[in-house]
N, C-alpha and C positions, 0 to 999 in steps of 0.2 A: 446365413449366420456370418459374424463377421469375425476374421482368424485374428483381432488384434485384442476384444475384449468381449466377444460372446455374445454381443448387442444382437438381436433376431429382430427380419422384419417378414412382413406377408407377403410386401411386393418390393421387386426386384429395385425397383426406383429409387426405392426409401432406402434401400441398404446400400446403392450406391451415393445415396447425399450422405450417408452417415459415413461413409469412409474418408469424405473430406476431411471429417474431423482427423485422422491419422495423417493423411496426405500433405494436409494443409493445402489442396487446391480452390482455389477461389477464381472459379471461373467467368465471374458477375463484377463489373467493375464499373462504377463513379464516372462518367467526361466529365464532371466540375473541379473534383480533387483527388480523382487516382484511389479512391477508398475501392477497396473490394474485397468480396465474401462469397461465399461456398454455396449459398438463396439465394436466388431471384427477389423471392418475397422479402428478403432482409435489405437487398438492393432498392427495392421500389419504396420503403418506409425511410430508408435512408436520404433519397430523392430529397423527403419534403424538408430535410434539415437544410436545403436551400433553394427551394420554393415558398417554404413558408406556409404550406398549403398544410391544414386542417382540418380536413374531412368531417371528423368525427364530431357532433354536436350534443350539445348535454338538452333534456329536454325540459330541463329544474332552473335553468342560470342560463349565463353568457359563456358557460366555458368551453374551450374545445380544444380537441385536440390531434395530434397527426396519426395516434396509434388505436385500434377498437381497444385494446389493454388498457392505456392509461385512462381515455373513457370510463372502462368500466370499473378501475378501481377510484377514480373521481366520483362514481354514480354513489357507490357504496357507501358514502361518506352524507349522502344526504339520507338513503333511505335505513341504515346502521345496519340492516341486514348482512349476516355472516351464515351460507347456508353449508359451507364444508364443513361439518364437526370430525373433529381426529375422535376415535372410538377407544383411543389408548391413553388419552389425555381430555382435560378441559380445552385444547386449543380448539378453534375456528377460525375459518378465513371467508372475506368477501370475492377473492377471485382461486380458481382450483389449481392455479401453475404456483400461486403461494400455499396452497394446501401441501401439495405434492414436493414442494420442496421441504415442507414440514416433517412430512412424514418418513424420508430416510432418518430420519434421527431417531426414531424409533427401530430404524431397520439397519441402519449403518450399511445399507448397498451403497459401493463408488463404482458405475457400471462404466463411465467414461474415462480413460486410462491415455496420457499423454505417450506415443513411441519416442520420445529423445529422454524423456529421463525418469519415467515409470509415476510419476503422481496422477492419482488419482480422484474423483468426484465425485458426487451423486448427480450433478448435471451438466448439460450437456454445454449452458450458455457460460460457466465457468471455466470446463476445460477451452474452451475459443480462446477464452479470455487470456487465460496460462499461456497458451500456444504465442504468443505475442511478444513472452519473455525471450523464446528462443528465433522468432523472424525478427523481432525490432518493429514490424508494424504500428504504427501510428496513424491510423484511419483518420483520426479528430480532430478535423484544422481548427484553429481560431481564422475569422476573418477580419481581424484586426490586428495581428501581426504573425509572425512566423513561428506561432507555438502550435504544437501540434501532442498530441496524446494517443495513449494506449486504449484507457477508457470514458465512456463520455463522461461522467463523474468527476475527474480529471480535469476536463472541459470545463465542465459548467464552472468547477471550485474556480479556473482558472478567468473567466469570462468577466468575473466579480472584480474583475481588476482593472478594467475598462470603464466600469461603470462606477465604482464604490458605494455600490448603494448597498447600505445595512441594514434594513426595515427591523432586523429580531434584536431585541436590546435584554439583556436581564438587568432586572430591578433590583439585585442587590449589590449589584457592582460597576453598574454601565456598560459590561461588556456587548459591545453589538457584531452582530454576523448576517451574512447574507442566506443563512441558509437556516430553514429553521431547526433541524435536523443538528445541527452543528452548536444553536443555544439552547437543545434539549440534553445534550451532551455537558456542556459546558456546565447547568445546572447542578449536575451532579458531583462537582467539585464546590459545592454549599452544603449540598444536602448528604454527599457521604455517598449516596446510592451506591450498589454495585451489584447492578442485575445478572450479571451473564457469571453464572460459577460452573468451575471447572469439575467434568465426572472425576477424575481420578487422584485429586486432591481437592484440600480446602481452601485454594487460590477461587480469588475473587474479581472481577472488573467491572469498570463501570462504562466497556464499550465492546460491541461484538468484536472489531480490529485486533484491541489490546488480548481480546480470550484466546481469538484462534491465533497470535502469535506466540502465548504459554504454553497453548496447549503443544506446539510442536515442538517443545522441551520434554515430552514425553514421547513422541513417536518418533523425534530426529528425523523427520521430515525437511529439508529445504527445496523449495518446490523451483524457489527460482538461482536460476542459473545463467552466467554471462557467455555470451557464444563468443566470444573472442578468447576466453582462456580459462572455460568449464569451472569458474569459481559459483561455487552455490551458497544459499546462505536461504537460513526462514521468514525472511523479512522484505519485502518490497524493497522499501526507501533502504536498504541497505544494499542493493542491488544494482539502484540507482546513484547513489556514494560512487559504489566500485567500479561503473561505468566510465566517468570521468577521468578515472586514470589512462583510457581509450582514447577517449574522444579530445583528454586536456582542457575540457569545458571546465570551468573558475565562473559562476552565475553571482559569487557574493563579492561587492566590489567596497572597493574603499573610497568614503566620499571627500576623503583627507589627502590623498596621495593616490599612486597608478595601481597599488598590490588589490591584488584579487585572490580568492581561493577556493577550492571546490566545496569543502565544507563551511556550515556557518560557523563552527567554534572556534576554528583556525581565525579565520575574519576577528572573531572577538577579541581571542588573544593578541591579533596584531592592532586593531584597535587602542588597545591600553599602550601602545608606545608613544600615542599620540598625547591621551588623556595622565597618564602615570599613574594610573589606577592601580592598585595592589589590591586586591578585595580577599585573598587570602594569608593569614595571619597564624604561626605557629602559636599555642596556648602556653608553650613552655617562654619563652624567651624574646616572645613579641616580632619575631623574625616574619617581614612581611614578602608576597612576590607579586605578579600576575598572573602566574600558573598554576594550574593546581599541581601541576608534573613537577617544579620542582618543590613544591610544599612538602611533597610526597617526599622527594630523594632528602630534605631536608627534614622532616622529622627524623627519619635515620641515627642522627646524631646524636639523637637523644632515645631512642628506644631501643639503640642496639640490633637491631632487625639485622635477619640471615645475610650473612656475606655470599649471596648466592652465584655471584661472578667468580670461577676457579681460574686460576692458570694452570696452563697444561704443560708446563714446564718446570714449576715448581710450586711449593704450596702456599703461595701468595691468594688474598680473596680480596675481593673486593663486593661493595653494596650497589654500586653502581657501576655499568658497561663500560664508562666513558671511563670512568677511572682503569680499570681492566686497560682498557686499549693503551693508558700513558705508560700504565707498568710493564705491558708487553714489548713497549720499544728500546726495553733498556736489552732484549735479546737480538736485535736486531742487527 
């Protein structure tokens, strides 16, 4: 049995591969690009993403592929057979590792438990995934330039930028994407949809992403966390924000001038110095800016709102910091 989450196995073997997951050792390593993992057999499937090799053949079509998994859920799709039924629900599945991930949602088991900050899963290729937060690991080269990723996903979204090919187009708008996954999402911003609702409220989405980041407004969950100065947060891409103040990475550049910035929105803002753009407009007095930040200090003027800035000296207030700070130097 294993002392970090209970996980039992029959043989001694199995219990010691499962402790990698705590360990985080990955004794199985990549000679093409230093990728490495805690499997062999995760190591040898890994291979054919630069070999190119595709073992596995469909016996219906031309398709093939490098894993018997994606095989068999490609087969699926010809013969429509779903022979898992959930016995708690109407679901079915064509392959039993998407059954089985089904079925903790019925059972709410998370047996796989992270040692560096206690989040927890019902599987096992999820927690790896977490663990990545806290090593920085990026297994997923591109071999077209120097980007590299967490997960393949990641990868593939990013690969589409080499090629720009967008084959999925929706017909009520032109929008096109490379992935078609990505313009069955996108439709639902026509149609309203919002399949995924939340148990413990009547919050709604219309993407599995957007639920599981609500729902950790109920359990205060932030799964990830930065290893250089233990900031957490429930968000990925907010994780990745926070990185850059690390690293000083500035990815959004300006094609007008040398400024660059970590964020896109910062970028926008400095954008309009160029353009003169004011896109925000007080309703009272036609007072326009760039910012929404100062739209904000600038209604003020007119609504009265809480002088929330005190002086700690005497009972001077202010609505805005900056003002605070000019009245504080008459004590100086």
């Amino acid at each position: 049995m294993c002392g970090e989450c209970g996980y039992r196995a029959a043989q001694k073997s199995d219990l010691s591969k499962h402790m990698r997951i705590h360990t985080g050792e990955k004794p199985y390593m990549c000679g093409e690009c230093g990728y490495r993992t805690a499997k062999k057999s995760h190591l040898s499937r890994h291979t054919r993403t630069h070999t190119g090799e595709k073992p596995c053949k469909c016996d219906q079509c031309d398709y093939s592929a490098a894993h018997k998994s994606s095989l068999e859920q490609h087969v699926a799709k010809h013969s429509g057979e779903k022979p898992y039924k959930c016995d708690q629900c109407d679901y079915s599945a064509a392959r039993k590792s998407t059954f089985d991930k089904h079925l903790v949602k019925h059972t709410g088991e998370k047996p796989y438990m992270c040692g560096e900050c206690g989040f927890r899963t019902a599987h096992q290729c999820y927690l790896s995934r977490h663990m990545r937060t806290h090593t920085g690991e990026r297994p997923y080269k591109c071999d077209q330039c120097n980007y590299s990723a967490a997960h393949k996903c990641d990868l593939d979204k990013h690969l589409v930028k080499h090629t720009d090919e967008k084959p999925y187009m929706c017909g009520e708008c032109g929008y096109r994407s490379s992935r078609k996954n990505d313009l069955s999402r996108h439709m639902r911003t026509h149609t309203g949809e919002k399949p995924y609702k939340c148990d413990q409220c009547d919050y709604s989405a219309a993407d599995r992403t957007t639920l599981a980041n609500h729902q950790r407004k109920h359990t205060g969950e932030k799964p990830y966390m930065c290893g250089e100065c233990g900031f957490r947060t429930n968000r990925k891409f907010i994780l990745s924000v926070h990185m850059r103040k690390h690293t000083g990475e500035k990815p959004y550049k300006c094609d007008q001038c040398d400024y660059s910035a970590a964020q896109k929105s910062n970028l926008e803002q400095h954008l309009s110095k160029h353009t003169g753009e004011k896109p925000y407009m007080c309703g009272e007095c036609g007072y326009r800016t760039a910012y929404r930040s100062d739209l904000s200090k600038h209604m003020r003027t007119h609504t009265g709102l809480k002088k929330n800035y005190k002086c700690d000296q005497c009972d001077y207030s202010a609505s805005q910091k900056s003002t605070l700070d000019r009245h504080g130097k008459t004590y100086w």
